[in-house]
N, CA, C and O atoms as a DFTB+ gen file, in Angstrom:
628 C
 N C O
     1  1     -13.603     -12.625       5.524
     2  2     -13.866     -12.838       4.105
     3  2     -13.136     -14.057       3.561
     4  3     -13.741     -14.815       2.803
     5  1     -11.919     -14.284       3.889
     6  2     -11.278     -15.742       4.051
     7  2     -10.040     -15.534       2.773
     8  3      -9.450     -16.385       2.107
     9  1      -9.940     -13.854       2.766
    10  2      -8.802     -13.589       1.706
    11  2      -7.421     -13.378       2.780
    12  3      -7.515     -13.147       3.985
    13  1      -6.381     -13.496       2.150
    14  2      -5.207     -13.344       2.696
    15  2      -5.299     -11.783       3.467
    16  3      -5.857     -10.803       2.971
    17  1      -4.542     -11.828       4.923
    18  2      -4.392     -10.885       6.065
    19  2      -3.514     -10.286       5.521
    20  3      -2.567     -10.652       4.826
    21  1      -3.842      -9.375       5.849
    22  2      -2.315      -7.933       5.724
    23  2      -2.210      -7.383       7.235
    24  3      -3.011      -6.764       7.935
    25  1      -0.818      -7.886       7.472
    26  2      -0.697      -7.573       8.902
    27  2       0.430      -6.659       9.283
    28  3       1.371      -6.907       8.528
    29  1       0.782      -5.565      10.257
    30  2       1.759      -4.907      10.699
    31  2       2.715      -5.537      11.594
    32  3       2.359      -6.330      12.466
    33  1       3.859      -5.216      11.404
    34  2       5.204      -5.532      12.566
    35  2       5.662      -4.433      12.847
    36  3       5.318      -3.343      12.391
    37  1       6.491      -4.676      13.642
    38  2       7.380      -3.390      14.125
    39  2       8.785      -3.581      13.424
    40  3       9.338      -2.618      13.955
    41  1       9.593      -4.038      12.753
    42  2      10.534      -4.559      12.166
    43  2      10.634      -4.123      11.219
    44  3       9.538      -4.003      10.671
    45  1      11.784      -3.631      10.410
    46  2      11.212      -2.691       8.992
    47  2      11.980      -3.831       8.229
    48  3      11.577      -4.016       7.081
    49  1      13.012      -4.627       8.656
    50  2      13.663      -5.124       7.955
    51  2      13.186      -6.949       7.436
    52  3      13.922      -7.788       6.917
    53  1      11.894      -7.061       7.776
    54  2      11.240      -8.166       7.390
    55  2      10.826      -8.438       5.839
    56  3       9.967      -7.655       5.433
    57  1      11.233      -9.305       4.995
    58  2      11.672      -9.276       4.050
    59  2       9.897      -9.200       3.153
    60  3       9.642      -8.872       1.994
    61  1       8.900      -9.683       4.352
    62  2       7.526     -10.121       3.883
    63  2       7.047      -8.242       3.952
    64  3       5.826      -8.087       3.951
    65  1       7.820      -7.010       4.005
    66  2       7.141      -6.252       4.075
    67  2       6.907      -5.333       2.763
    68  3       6.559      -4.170       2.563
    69  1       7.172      -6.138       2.191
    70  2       8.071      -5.261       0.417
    71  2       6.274      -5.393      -0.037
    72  3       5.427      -6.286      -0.039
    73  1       6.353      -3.644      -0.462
    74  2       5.330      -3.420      -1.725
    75  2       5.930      -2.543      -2.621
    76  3       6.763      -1.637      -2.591
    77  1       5.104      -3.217      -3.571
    78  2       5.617      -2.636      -4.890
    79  2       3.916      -1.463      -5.527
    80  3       2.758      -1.879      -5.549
    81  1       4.440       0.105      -5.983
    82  2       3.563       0.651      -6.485
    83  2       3.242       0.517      -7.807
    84  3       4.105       0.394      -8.676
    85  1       2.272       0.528      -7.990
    86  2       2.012       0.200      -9.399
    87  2       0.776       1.267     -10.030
    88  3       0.159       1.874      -9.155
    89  1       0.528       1.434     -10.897
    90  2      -0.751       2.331     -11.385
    91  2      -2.032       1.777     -11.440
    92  3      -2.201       0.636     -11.009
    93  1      -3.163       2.561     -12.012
    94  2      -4.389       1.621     -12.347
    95  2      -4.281       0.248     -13.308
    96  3      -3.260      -0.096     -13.902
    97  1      -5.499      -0.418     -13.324
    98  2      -4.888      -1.787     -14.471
    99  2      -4.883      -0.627     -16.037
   100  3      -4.285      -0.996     -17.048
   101  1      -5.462       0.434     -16.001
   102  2      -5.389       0.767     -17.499
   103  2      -4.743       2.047     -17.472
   104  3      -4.911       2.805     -18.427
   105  1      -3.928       2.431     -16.368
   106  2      -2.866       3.298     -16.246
   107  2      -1.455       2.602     -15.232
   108  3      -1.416       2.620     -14.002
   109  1      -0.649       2.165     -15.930
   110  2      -0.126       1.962     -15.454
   111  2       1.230       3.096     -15.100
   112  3       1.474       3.990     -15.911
   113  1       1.861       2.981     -14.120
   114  2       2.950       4.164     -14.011
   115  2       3.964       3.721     -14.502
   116  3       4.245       2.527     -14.397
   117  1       4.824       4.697     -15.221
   118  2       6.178       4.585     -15.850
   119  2       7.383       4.650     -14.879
   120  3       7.666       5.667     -14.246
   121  1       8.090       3.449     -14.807
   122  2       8.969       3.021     -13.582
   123  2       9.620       3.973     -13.723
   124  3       9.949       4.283     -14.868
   125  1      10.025       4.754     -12.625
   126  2      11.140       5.767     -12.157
   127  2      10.189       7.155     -11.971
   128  3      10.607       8.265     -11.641
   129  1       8.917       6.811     -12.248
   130  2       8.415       8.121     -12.416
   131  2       7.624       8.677     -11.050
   132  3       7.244       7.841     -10.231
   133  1       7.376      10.130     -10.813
   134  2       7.281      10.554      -9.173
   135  2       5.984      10.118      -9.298
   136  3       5.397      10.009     -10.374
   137  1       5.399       9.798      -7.915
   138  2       3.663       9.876      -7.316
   139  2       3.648      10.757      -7.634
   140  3       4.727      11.347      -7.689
   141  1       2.031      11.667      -8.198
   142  2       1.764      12.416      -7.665
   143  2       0.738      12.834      -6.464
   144  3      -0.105      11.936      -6.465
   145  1       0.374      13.881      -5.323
   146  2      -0.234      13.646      -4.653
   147  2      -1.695      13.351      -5.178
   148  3      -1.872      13.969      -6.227
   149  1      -2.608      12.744      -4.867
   150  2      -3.693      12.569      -5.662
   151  2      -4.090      11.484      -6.277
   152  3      -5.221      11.000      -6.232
   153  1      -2.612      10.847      -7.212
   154  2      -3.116       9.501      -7.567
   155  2      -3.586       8.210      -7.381
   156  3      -3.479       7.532      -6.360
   157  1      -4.195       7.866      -8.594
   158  2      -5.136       6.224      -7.680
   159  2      -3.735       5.722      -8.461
   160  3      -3.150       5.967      -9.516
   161  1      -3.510       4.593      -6.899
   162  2      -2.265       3.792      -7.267
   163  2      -3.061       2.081      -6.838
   164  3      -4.105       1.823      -6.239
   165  1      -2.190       1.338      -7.356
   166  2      -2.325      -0.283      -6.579
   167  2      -1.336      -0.382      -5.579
   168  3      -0.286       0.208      -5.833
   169  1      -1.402      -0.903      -4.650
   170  2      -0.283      -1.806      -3.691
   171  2      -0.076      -2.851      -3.562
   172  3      -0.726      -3.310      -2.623
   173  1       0.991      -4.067      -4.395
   174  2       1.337      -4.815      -4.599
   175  2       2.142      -5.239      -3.662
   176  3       3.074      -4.526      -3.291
   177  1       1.796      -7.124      -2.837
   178  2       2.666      -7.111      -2.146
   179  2       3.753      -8.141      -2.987
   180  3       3.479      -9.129      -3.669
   181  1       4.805      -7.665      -2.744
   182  2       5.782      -8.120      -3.587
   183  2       6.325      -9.666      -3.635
   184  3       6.979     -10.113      -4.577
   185  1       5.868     -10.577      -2.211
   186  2       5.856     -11.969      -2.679
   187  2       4.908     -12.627      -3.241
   188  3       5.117     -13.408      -4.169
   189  1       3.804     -12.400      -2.770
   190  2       2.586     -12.846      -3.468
   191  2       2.268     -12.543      -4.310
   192  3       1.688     -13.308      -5.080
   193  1       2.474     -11.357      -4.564
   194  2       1.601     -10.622      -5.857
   195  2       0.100     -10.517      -6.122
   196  3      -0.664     -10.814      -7.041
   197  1      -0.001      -9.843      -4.649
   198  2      -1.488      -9.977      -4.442
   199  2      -1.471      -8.239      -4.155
   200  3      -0.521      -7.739      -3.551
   201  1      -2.422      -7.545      -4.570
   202  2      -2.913      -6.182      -4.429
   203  2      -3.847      -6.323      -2.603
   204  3      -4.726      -6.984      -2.051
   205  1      -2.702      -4.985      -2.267
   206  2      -3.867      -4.286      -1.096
   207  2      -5.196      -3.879      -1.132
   208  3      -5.571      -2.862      -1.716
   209  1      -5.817      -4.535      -0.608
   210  2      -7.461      -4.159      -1.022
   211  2      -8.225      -4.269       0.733
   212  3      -7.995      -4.643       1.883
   213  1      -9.325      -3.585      -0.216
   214  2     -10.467      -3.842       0.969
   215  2     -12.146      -3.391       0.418
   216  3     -12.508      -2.689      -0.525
   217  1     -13.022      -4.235       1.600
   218  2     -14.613      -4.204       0.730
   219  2     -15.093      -4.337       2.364
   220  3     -14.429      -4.649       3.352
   221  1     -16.317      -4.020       2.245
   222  2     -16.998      -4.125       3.233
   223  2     -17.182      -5.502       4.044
   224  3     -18.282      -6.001       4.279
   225  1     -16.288      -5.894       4.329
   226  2     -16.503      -6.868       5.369
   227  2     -15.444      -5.963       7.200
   228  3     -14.604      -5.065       7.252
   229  1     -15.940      -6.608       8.048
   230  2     -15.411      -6.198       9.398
   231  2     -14.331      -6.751       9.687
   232  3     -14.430      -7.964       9.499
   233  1     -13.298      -6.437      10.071
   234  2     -11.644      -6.529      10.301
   235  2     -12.370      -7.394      11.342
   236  3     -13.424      -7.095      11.904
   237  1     -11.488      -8.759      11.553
   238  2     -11.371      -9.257      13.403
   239  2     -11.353      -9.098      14.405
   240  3     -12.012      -9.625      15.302
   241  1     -10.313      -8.060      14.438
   242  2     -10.059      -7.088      15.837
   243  2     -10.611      -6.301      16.682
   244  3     -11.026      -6.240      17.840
   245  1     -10.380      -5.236      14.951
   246  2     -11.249      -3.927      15.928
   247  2     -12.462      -3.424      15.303
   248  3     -12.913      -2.331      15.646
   249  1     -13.117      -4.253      14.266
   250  2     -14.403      -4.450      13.357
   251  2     -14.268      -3.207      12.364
   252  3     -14.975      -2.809      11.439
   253  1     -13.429      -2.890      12.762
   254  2     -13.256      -1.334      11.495
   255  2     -13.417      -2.075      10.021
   256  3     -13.996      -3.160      10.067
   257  1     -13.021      -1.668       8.857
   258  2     -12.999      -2.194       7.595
   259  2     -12.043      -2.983       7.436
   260  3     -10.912      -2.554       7.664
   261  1     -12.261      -4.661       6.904
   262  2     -10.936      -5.263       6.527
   263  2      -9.972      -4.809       5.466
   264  3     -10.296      -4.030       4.569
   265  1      -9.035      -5.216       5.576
   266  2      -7.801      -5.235       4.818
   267  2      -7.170      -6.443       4.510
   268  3      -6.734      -7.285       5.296
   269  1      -7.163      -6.445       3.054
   270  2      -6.582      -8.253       2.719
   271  2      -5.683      -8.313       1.349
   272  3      -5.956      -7.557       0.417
   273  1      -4.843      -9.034       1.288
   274  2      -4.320      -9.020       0.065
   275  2      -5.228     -10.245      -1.124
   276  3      -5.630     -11.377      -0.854
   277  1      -5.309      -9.592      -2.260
   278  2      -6.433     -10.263      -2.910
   279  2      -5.818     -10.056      -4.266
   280  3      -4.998      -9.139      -4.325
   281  1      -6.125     -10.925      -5.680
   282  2      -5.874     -11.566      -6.945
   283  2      -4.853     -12.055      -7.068
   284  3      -4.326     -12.526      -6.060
   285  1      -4.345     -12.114      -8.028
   286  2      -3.568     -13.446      -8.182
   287  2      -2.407     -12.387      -9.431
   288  3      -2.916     -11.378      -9.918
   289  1      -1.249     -12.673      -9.733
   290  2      -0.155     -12.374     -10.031
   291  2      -0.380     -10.701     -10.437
   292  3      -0.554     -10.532     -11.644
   293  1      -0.395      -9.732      -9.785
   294  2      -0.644      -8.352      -9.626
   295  2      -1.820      -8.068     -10.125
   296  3      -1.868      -6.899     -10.508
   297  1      -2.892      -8.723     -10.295
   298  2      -4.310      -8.587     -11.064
   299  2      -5.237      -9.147     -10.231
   300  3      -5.426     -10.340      -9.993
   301  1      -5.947      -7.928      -9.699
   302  2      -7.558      -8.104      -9.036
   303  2      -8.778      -7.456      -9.497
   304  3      -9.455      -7.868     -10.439
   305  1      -9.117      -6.066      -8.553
   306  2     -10.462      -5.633      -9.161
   307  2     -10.256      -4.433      -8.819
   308  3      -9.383      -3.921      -8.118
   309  1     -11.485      -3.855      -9.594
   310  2     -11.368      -2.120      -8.800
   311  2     -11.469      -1.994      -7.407
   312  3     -11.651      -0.815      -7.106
   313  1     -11.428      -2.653      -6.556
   314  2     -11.421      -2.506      -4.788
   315  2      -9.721      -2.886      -4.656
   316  3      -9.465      -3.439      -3.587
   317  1      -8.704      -2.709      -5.433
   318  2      -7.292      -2.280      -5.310
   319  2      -6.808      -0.903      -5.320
   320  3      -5.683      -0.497      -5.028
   321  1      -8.055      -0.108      -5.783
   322  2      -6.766       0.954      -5.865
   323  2      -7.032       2.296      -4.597
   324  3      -8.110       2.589      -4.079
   325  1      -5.633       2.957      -4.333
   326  2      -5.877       3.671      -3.558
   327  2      -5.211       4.988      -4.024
   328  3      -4.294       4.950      -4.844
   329  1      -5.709       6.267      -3.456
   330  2      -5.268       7.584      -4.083
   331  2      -4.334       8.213      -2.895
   332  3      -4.665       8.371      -1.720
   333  1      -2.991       8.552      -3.549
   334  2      -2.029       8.762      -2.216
   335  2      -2.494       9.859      -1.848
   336  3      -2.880      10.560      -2.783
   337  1      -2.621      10.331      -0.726
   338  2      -2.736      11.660       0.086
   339  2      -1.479      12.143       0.538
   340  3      -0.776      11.416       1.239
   341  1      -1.060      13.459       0.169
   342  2       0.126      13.990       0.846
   343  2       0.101      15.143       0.715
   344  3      -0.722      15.807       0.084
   345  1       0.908      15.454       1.239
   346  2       1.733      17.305       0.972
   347  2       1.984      17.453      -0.113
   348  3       2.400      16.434      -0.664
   349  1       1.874      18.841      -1.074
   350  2       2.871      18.884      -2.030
   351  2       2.342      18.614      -3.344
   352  3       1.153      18.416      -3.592
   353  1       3.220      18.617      -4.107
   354  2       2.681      17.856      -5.582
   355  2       3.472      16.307      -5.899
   356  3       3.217      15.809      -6.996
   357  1       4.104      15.795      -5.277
   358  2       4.548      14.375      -5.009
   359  2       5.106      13.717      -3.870
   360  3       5.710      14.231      -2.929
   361  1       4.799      12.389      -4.092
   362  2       4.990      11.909      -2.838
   363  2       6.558      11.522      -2.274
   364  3       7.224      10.505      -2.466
   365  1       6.769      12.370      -1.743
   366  2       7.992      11.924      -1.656
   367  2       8.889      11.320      -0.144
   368  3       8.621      11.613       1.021
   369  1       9.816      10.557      -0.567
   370  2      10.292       9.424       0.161
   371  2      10.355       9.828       1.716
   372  3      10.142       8.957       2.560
   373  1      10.608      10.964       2.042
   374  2      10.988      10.538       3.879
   375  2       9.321      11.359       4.656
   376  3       9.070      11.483       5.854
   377  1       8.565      11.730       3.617
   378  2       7.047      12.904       4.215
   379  2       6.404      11.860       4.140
   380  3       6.503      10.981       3.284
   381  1       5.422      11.934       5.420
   382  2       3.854      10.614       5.919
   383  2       3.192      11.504       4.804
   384  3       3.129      12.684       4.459
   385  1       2.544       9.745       4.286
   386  2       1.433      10.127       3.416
   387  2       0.492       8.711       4.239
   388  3       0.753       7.837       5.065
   389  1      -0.895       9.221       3.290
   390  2      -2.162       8.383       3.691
   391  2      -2.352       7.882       2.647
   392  3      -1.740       8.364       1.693
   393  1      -3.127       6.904       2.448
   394  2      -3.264       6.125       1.295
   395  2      -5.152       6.169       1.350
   396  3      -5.636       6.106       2.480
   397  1      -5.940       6.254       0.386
   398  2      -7.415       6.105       1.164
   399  2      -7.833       5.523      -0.341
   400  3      -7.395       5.679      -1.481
   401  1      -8.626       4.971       0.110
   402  2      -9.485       3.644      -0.832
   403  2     -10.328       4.376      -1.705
   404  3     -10.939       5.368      -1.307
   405  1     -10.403       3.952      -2.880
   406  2     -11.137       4.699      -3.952
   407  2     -12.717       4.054      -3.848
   408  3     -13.625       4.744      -4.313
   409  1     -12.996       2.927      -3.327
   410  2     -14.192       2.487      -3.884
   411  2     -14.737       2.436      -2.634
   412  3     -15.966       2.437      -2.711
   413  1     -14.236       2.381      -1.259
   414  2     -15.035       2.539      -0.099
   415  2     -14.852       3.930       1.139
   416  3     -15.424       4.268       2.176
   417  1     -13.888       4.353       0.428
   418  2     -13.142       6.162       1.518
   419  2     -12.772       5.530       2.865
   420  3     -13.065       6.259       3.813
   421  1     -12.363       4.689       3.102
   422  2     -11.725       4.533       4.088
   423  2     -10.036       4.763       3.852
   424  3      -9.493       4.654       2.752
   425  1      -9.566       4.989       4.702
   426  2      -7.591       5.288       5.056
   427  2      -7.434       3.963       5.582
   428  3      -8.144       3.232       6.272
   429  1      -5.957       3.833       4.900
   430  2      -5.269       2.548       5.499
   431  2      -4.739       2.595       6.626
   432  3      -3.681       3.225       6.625
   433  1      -5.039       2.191       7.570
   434  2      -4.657       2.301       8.811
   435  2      -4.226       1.168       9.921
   436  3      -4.421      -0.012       9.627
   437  1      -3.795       1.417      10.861
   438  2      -2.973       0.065      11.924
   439  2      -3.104       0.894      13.194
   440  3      -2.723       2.061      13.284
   441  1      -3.705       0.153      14.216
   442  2      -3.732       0.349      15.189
   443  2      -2.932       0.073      16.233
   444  3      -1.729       0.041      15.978
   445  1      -3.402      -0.217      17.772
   446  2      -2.687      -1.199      18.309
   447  2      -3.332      -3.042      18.748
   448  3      -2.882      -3.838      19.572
   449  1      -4.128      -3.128      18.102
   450  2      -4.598      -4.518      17.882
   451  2      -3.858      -5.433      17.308
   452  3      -3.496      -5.338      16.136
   453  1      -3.490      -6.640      18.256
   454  2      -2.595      -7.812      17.963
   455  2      -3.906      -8.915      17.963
   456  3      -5.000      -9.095      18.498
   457  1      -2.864      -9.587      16.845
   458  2      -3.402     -11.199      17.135
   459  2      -2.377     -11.806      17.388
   460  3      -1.190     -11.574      17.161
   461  1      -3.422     -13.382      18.349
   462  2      -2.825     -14.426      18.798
   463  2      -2.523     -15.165      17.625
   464  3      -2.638     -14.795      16.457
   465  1      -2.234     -15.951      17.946
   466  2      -2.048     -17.709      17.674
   467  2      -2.584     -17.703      16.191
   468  3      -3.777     -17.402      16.141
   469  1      -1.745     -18.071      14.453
   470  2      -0.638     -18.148      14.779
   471  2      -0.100     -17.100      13.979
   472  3       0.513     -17.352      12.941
   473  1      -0.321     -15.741      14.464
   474  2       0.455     -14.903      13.727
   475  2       0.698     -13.947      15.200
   476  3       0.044     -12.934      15.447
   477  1       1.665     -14.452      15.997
   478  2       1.126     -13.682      17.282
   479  2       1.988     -12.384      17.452
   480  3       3.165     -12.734      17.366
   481  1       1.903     -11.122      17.643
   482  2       2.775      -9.895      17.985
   483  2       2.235      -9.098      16.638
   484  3       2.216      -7.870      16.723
   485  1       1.880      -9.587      15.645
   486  2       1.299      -8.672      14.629
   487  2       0.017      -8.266      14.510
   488  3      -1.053      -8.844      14.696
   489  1       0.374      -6.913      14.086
   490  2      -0.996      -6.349      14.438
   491  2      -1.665      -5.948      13.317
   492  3      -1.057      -5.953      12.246
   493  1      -3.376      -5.427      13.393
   494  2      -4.258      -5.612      12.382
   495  2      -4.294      -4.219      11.387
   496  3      -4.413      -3.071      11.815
   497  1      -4.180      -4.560      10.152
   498  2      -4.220      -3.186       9.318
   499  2      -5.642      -3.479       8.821
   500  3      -6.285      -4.469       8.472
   501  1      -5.882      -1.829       8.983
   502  2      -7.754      -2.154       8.430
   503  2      -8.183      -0.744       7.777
   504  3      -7.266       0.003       7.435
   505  1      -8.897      -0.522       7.673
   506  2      -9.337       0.559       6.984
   507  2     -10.389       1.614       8.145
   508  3     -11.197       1.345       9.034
   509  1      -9.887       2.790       7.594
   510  2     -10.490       3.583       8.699
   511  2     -11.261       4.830       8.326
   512  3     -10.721       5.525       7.466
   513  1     -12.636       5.323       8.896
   514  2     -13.434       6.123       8.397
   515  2     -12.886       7.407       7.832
   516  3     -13.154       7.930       6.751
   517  1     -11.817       7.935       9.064
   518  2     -11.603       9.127       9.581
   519  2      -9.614       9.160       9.282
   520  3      -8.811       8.237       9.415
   521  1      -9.359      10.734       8.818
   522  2      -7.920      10.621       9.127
   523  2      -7.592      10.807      10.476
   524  3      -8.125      11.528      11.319
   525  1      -6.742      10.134      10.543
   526  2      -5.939      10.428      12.297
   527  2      -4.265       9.822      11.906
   528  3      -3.627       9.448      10.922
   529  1      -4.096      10.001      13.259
   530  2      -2.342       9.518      13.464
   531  2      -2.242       8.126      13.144
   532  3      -1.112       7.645      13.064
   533  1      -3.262       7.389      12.946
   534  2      -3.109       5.866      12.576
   535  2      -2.975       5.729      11.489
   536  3      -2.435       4.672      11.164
   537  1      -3.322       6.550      10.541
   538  2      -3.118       6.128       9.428
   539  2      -2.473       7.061       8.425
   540  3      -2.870       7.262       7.278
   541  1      -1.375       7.628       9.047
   542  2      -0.066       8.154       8.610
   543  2       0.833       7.222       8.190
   544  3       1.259       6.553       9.132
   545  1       1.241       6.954       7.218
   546  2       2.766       5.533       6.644
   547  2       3.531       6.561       6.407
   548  3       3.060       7.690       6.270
   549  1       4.750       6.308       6.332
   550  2       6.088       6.341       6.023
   551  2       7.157       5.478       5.576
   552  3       7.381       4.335       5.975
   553  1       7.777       6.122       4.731
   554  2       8.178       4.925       3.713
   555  2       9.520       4.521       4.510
   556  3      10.200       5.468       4.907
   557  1       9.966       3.237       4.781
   558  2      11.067       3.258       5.516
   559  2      12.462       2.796       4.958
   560  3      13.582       3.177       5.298
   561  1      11.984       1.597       3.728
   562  2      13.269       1.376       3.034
   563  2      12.690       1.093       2.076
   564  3      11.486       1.291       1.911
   565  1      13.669       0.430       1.046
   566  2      13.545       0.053      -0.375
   567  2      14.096       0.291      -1.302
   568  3      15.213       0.757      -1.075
   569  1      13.830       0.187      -2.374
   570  2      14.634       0.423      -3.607
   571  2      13.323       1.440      -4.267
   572  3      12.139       1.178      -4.477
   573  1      14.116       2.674      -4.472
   574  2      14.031       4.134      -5.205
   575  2      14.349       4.251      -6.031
   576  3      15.511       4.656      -6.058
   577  1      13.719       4.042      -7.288
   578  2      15.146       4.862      -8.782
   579  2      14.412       5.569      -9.279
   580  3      13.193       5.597      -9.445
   581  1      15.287       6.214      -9.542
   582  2      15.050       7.851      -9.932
   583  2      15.307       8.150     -11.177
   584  3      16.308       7.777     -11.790
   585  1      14.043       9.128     -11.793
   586  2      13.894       9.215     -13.165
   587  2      14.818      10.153     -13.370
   588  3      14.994      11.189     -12.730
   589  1      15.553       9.637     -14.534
   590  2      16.333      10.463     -15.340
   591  2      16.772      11.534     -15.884
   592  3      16.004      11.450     -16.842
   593  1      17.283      12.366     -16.074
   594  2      17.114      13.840     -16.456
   595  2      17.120      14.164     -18.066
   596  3      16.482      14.991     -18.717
   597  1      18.203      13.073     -18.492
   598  2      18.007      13.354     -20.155
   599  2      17.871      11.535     -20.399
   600  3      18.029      10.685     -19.523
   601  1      17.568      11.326     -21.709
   602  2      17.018      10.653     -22.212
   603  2      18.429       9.339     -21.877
   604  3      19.530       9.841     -21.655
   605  1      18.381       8.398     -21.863
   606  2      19.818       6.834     -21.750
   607  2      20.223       7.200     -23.043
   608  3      19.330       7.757     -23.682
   609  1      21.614       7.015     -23.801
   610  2      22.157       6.920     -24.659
   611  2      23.530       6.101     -24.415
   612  3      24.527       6.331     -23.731
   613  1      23.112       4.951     -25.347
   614  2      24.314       3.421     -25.375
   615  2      25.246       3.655     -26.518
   616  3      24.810       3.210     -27.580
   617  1      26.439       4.248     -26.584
   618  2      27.217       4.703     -27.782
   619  2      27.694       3.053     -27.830
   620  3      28.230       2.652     -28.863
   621  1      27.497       2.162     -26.745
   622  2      29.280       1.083     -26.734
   623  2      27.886      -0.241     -26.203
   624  3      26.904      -0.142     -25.468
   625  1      28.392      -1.250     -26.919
   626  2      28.027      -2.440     -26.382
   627  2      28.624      -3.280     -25.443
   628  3      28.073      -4.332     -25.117
C-alpha cells in the first residue's frame, strides 16, 4: 500500500517500540483510566504519531492482511481502531490480550516471517482471520499510571 511498516523485534527494550493507547477520535479515554475488555481503542505509535491500522491490502510476507502505521500527528480514519479482547472486565498489565480490528475482524498478529534488506531480523505484523497463539500480546514495559482513588487536592503552591 506504500504506508509505513509495523514491524516486530525480539528486544523489548527498543525505544521504536513505544505505543501509546488512546480512545476513539470522538471518545477519547481519560488518562489513568482502566481498558475495558471490549473497547474500541487506537494504537498510537509514539514517535511518529501514526495510528496502527489495517485495510485490505496483502502483507509481503505471508499475504495475510497488512499492517501499517498510517495519519499524521495521532489522526487517521476509522480503519484505526481496535477492540481489546481479554479476560475479565479490564485489561490488565501482565494478562495476553488480542487486539482485533473493528472495520475488517482480523487480530493483530506476528508470525515468524522476517524481512531482508533493509530492515533485516524483523519480522512481519499483519492481521489475522482466526485467533491463535500468534496473536496473543503482552504488555512488556512502559509507563502505567494509575487512576486515583480520591479526587488531587493542592492545599500549598
Amino acid at each position: 500500500s506504500g504506508q509505513q511498516s509495523v514491524t516486530g523485534v525480539e528486544s523489548a527494550d527498543d525505544a521504536n517500540s513505544y505505543w501509546q493507547i488512546r480512545g476513539k477520535p470522538a471518545r477519547p479515554c481519560q488518562r489513568g483510566s482502566a481498558i475495558k475488555c471490549g473497547q474500541p481503542i487506537r494504537i498510537t505509535h509514539m514517535k511518529t504519531s501514526r495510528n496502527l491500522h489495517t485495510h485490505h491490502f496483502s502483507s509481503p510476507l505471508s499475504n495475510n492482511q497488512e499492517v501499517s502505521a498510517f495519519g499524521e500527528n495521532g489522526e487517521g480514519d476509522d480503519l484505526d481502531v481496535w477492540t481489546v479482547q481479554c479476560d475479565g472486565i479490564y485489561w490488565d498489565r501482565d494478562e495476553p490480550v488480542r487486539f482485533k480490528h473493528v472495520g475488517t475482524d482480523v487480530f493483530l498478529g506476528i508470525t515468524g516471517e522476517q524481512y531482508g534488506h533493509p530492515i533485516r531480523g524483523q519480522r512481519e505484523v499483519h492481521g489475522m482471520s482466526t485467533p491463535n497463539q500468534h496473536n496473543l500480546w503482552r504488555t512488556m514495559e512502559g509507563v502505567f499510571i494509575q487512576p486515583s482513588q480520591e479526587p488531587l487536592r493542592h492545599d500549598e503552591l
